[in-house]
C-alpha positions in Angstrom: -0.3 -58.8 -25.8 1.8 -58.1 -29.4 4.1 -55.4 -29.3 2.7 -53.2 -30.9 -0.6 -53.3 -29.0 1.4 -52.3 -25.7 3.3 -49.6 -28.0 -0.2 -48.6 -28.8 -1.4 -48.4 -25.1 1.6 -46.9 -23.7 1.5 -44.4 -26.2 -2.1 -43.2 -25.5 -1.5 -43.4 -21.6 1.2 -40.6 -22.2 -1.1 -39.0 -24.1 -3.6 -38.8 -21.0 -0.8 -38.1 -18.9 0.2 -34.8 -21.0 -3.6 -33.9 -21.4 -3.8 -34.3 -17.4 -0.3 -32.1 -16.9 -1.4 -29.3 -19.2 -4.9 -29.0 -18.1 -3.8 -28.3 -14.1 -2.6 -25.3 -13.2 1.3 -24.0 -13.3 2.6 -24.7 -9.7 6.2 -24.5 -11.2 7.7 -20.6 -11.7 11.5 -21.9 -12.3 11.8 -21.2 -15.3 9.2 -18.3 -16.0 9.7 -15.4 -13.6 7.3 -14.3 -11.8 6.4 -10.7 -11.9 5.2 -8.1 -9.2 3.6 -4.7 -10.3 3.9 -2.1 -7.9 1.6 1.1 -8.5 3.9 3.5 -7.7 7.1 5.2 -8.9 10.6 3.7 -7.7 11.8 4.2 -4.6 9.2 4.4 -1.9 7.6 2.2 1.4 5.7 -0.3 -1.2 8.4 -0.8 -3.8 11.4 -1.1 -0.9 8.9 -3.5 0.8 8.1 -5.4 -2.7 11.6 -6.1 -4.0 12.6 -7.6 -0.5 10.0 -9.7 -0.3 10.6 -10.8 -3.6 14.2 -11.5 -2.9 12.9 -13.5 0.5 10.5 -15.5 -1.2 12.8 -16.7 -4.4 13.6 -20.0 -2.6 9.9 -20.6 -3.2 9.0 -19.1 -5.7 12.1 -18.9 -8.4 12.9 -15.8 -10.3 10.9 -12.5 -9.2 11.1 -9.5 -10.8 9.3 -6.4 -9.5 8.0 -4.1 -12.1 6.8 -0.1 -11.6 4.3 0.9 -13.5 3.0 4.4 -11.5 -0.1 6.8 -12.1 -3.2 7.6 -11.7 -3.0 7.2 -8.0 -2.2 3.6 -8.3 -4.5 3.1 -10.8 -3.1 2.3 -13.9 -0.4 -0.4 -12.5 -4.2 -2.0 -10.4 -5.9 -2.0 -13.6 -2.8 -3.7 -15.6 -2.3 -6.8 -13.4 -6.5 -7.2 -13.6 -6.3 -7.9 -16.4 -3.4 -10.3 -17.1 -4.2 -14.3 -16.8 -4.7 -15.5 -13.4 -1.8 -18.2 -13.6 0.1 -16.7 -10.3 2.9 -15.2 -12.9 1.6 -12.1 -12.0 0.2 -9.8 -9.0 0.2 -6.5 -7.4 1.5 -4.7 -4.2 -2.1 -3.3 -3.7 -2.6 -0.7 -0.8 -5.4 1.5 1.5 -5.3 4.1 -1.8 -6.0 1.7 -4.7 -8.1 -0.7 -2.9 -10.5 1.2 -0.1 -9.8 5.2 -1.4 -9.8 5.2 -4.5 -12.8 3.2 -5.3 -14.6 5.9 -3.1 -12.8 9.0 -4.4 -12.8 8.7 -8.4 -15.4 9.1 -10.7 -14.8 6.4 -12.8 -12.3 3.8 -11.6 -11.0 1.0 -13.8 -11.3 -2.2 -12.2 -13.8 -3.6 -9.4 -11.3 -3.9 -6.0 -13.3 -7.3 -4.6 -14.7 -8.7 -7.8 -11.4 -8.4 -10.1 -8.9 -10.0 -8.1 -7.8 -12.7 -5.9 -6.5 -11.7 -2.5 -3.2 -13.4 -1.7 -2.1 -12.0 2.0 -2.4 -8.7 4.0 1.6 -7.4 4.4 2.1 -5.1 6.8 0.5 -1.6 8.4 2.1 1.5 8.7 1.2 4.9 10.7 1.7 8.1 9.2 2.8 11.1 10.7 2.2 15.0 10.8 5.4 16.3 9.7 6.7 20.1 9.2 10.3 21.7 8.9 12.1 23.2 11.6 12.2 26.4 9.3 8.3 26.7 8.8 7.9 26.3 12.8 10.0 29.3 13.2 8.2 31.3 10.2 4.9 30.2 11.9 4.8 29.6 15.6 3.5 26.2 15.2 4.9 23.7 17.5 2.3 21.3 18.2 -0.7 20.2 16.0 -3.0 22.7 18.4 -0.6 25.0 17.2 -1.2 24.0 13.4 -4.8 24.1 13.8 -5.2 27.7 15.7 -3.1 29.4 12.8 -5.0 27.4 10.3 -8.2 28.9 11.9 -6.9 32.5 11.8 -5.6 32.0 8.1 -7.8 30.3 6.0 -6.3 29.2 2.7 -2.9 30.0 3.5 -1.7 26.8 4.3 -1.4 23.8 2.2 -0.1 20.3 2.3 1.7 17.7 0.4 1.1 13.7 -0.3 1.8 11.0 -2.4 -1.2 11.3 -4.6 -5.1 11.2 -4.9 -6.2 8.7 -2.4 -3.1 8.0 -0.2 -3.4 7.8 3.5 -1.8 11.4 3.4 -4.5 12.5 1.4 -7.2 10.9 3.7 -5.3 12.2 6.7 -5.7 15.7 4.9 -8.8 15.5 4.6 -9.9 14.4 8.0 -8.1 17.1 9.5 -10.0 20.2 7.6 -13.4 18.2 8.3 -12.8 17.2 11.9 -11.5 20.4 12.5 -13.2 23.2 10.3 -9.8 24.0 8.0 -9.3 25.4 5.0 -6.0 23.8 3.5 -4.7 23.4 0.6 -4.2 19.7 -1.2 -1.1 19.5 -3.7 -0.7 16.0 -4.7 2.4 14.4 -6.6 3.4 11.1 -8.3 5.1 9.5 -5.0 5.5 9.9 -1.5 9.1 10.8 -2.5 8.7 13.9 -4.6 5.9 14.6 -1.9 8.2 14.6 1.4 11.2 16.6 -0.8 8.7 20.0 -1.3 8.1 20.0 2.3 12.2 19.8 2.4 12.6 22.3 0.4 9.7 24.6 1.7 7.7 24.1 -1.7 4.4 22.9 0.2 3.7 23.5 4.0 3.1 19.9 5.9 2.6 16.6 5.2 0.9 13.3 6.6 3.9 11.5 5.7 4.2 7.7 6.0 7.0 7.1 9.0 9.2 4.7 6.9 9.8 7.6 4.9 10.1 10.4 7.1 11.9 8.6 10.4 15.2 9.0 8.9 14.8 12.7 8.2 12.8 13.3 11.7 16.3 11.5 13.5 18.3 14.0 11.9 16.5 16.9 12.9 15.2 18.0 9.0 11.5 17.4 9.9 9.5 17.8 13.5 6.6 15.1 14.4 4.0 17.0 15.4 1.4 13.8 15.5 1.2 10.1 14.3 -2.5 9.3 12.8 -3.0 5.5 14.0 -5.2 5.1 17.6 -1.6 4.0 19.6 2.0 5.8 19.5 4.6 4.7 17.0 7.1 2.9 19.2 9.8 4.9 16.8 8.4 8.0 18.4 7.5 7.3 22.2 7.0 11.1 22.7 4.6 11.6 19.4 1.0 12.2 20.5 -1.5 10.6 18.4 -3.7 12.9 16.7 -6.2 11.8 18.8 -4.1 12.7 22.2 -3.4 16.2 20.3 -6.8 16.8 20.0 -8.7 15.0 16.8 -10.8 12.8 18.3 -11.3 9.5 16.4 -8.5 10.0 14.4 -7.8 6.9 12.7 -5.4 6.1 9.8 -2.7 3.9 8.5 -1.2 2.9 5.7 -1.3 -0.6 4.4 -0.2 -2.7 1.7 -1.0 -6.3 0.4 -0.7 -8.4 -2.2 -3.9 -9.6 -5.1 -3.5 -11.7 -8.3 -6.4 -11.0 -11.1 -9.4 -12.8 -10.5 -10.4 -16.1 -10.4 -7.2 -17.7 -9.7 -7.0 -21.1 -9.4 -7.3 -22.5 -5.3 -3.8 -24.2 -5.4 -2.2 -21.4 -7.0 -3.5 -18.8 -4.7 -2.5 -20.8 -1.9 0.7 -21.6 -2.7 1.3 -17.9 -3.3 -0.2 -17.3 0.2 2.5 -19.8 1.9 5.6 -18.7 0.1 4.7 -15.2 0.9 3.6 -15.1 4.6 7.2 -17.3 4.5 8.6 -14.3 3.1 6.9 -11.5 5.5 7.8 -13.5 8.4 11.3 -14.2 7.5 14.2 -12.4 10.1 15.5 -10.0 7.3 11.7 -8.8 6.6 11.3 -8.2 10.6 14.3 -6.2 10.7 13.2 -4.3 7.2 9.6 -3.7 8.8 11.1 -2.5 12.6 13.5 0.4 10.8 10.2 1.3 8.9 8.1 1.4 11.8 6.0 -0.9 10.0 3.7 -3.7 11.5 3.7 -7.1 9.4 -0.1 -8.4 8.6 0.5 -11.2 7.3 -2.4 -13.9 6.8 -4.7 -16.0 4.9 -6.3 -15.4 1.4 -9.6 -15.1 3.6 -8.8 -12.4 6.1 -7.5 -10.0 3.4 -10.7 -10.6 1.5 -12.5 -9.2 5.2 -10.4 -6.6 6.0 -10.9 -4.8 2.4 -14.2 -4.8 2.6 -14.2 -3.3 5.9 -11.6 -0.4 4.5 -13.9 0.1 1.2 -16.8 0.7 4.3 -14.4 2.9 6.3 -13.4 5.2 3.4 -16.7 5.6 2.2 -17.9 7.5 5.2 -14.4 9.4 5.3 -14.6 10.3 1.7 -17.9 11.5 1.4 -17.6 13.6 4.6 -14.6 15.1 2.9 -16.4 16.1 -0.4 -13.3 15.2 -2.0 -13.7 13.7 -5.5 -11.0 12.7 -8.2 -12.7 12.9 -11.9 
């Protein structure tokens, strides 16, 4: 073989060897961050649980920068990420509001929640729980959640209650209190489950379904009393809580929850090298710690499961929506 004729072959062989490399997917982030969208405005359970994840699973994953975009109940920071590339540069901190409620409870909703993204892994579950200020109970009366629902009974109307937004588990929880219970309460949503938790603080709104990484700290120092949790078991934060269920709403049923999805049709060995490097993450000592001081349960779990257990939600809030009437145009 001349020279040149090897020069020749050699030179095609890299050729083939670039075509090959380009044409597979990116399994390399080191030197292109990788951004997660969370939904929601700064500062609350899914953007405190999204940047230390991030920061668990840079090993694996390189540079991560979280980014907020909030609105719409979730919806507009869902919708974004649906439609970016699915080259695992990009995913969402999805939740029980913009991927079972919401679907259910507006009008028009932007984006398909099975058929526009790739599930990556469940995260973690957490219970919310009934929540007013030592200063209303004295207005009021109310001490326990019979107590809530008796003057709610003998005062239609005159009661309202805060939550995080259109669709959020404090919504639903809302919601399945006036229908399993006959009430007639007021909903006043805000952008976040921190503005939310503040006008119950400050005597603005009345009560709130509050998620417990957000209110434990304020229920330990005596600026908000636990009146019930809304999962089927106690919070092991709050031994003494009833359940709604114990309190006397039977079937009483709901939790917060938040996972991970890249836009759809992700390619296999991306998806499940996302999957690994974030389970890694969620089951890391730090993230245990973070999820026990939130009373939160980590979930994590194949692409597969997550795919499941949405569906099942989408089913669940169906039922709970429709029985509420409650609709978001």
């Amino acid at each position: 073989m001349t020279t040149s004729s090897f020069t020749r072959r050699s030179l095609c062989a890299a050729a083939v060897s670039v075509a090959t490399i380009v044409a597979l997917p990116s399994l390399s982030w080191a030197d292109d961050p990788i951004r997660i969208v969370v939904p929601y405005p700064p500062g609350g359970p899914l953007d405190v649980t999204a940047r230390a994840i991030a920061e668990e699973a840079r090993a694996d994953l390189g540079n991560i920068i979280v980014e907020n975009k909030p609105g719409a109940g979730g919806n507009i920071g869902v919708e974004y990420v649906s439609k970016q590339k699915p080259d695992g540069k990009i995913f969402v901190m999805g939740a029980l509001a913009t991927h079972a409620v919401n679907p259910n409870l507006f009008s028009k909703i932007p984006y398909d929640p099975i058929k526009d993204f790739t599930p990556l892994t469940l995260v973690a579950q957490t219970p919310n729980v009934l929540v007013i200020t030592p200063e209303f109970s004295q207005k009021t009366g109310i001490k326990d959640l019979k107590g809530l629902i008796d003057y709610a009974k003998k005062n239609p109307d005159a009661l309202n209650y805060a939550s995080g937004g259109n669709g959020s588990a404090g919504h639903m929880s809302g919601e399945l209190l006036k229908t399993s219970s006959g009430l007639k309460i007021m909903h006043i949503p805000f952008k976040g489950a921190a503005a939310a938790q503040m006008s119950v603080l400050s005597g603005q709104c009345d009560l709130i379904f509050d998620n417990l990484a957000s209110s434990a700290a304020n229920i330990k120092a005596g600026k908000l009393i636990p009146l019930a949790v809304t999962t089927q078991f106690r919070a092991p934060e709050l031994p003494n809580v009833p359940t709604m269920a114990e309190a006397g709403v039977p079937g009483f049923d709901i939790s917060t929850w938040y996972a991970f999805f890249g836009p759809a049709n992700m390619d296999k060995s991306v998806q499940d090298k996302l999957n690994k490097a974030l389970v890694k993450a969620i089951k890391s000592q730090a993230m245990a710690v973070r999820f026990e001081k939130m009373g939160a349960v980590a979930k994590p779990g194949t692409s597969a499961d997550l795919d499941a257990f949405v569906k099942a939600e989408l089913a669940k809030y169906k039922k709970i929506v429709e029985a509420s009437g409650a609709k978001v145009d």
